[in-house]
C-alpha positions as CSV (number, residue, x, y, z in Angstrom):
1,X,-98.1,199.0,76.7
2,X,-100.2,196.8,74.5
3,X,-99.8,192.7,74.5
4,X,-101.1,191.9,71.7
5,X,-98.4,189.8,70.4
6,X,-99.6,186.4,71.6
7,X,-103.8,186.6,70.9
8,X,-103.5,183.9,73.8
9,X,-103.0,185.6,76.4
10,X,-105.3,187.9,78.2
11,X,-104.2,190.1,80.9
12,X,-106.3,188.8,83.6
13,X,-104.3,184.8,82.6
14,X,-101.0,186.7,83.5
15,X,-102.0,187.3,87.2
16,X,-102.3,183.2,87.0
17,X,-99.2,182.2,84.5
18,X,-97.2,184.7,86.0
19,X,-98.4,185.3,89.5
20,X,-98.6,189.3,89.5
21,X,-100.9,191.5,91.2
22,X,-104.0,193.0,90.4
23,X,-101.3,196.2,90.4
24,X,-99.5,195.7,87.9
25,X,-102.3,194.7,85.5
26,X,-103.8,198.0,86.7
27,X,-100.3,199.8,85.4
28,X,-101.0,198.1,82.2
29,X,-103.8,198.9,81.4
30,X,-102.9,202.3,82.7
31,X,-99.9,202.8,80.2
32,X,-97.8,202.9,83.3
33,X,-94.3,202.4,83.8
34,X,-93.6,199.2,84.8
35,X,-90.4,197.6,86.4
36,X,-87.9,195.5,84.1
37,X,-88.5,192.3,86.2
38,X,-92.3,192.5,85.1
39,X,-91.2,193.2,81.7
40,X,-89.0,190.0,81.6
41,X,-91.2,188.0,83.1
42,X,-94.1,188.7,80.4
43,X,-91.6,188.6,77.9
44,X,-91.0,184.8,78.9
45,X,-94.4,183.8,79.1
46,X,-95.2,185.4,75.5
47,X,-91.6,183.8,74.2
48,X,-91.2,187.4,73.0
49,X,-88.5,190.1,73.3
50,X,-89.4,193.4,74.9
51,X,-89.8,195.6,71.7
52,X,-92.4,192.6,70.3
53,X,-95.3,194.2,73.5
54,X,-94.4,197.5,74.3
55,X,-93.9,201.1,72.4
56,X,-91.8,203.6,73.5
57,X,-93.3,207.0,73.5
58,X,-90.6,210.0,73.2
59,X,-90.6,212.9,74.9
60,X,-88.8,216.4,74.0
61,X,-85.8,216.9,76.5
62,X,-86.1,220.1,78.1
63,X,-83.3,222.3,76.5
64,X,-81.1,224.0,79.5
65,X,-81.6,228.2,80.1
66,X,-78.7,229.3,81.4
């Protein structure tokens, strides 16, 4: 996940706007998964929607062998 819609914000001033922890910038920085709450919350501090910070990256479904 990249913020880099809002050149204002760095991650380190989230922990501080948003009052995370130190985990959850580790998950971004990480390309982790990170809960919806998180996602909202950033989203609101950015005045942003979800699609404006993050990518989704496919992945192939496995195709059943029965």
């Amino acid at each position: 996940m990249k913020l880099t819609s809002c050149p204002c914000y760095e991650k380190q001033d989230l922990l501080t706007v948003l009052m995370i922890s130190t985990a959850i910038i580790s998950k971004l920085n990480h390309s982790k998964n990170l809960n919806t709450d998180i996602l909202v919350k950033i989203c609101n501090a950015l005045q942003c929607n979800v699609a404006d910070i993050m990518d989704i990256a496919l992945t192939p479904i496995s195709q059943n062998k029965e």
